[in-house]
C-alpha positions as CSV (number, residue, x, y, z in Angstrom):
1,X,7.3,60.1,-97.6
2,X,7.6,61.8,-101.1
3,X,7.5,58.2,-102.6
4,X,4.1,58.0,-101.3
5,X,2.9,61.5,-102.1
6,X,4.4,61.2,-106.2
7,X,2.9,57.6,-106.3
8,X,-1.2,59.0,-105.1
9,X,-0.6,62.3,-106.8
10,X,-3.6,62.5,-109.1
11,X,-1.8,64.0,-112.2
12,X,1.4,61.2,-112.0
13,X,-0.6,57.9,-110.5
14,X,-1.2,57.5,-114.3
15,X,2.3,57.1,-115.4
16,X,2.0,53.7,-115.9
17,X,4.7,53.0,-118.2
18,X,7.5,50.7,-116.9
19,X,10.4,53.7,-117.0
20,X,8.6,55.0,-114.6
21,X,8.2,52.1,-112.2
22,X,12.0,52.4,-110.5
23,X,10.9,55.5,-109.2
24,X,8.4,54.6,-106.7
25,X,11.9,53.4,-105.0
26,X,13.2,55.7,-102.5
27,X,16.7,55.3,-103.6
28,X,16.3,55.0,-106.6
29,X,14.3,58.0,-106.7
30,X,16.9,59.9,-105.0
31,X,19.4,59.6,-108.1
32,X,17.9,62.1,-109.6
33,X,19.6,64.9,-111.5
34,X,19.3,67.8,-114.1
35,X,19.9,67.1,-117.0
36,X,22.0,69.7,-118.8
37,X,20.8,68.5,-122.5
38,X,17.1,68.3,-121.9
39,X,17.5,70.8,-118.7
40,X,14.9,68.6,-116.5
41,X,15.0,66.5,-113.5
42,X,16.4,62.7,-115.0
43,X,17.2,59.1,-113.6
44,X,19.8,56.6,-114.7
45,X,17.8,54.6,-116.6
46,X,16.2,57.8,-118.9
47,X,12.9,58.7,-116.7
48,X,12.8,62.3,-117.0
49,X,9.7,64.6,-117.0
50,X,9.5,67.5,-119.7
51,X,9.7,70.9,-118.5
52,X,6.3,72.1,-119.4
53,X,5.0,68.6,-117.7
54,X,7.3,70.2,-114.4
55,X,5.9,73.8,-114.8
56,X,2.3,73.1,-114.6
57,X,2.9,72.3,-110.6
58,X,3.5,74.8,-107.9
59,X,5.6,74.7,-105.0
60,X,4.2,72.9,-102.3
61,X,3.9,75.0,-99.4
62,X,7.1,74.4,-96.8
63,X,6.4,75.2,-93.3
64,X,8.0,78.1,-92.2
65,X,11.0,77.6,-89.8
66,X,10.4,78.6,-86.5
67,X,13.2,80.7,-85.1
């Protein structure tokens, strides 16, 4: 569950801060949106990641779709 992957990912298992702690929610996590303003991913109650925070990760690889 992506939940589970963002909560043991070594770079963001230290965002301890209590902004932070609705995310670990499923739902709530899934309320996400771009911001236009700041131009990076937000949640209702102002969790947001910067962008150069956001750029330092690459994609995870997706399995490729079987035809």
């Amino acid at each position: 569950m992506i939940i589970d992957a963002w909560a043991q990912h070594p770079t963001l298992r230290h965002l301890q801060d209590p902004i932070f702690e609705p995310l670990r929610d499923a739902a709530y996590f899934a309320q996400a949106y771009l911001d236009e303003n700041s131009r990076t991913v937000t949640w209702p109650n102002g969790a947001d990641f910067a962008p150069d925070f956001l750029y330092q990760y690459e994609p995870e690889e997706a399995p490729l779709a079987e035809a």
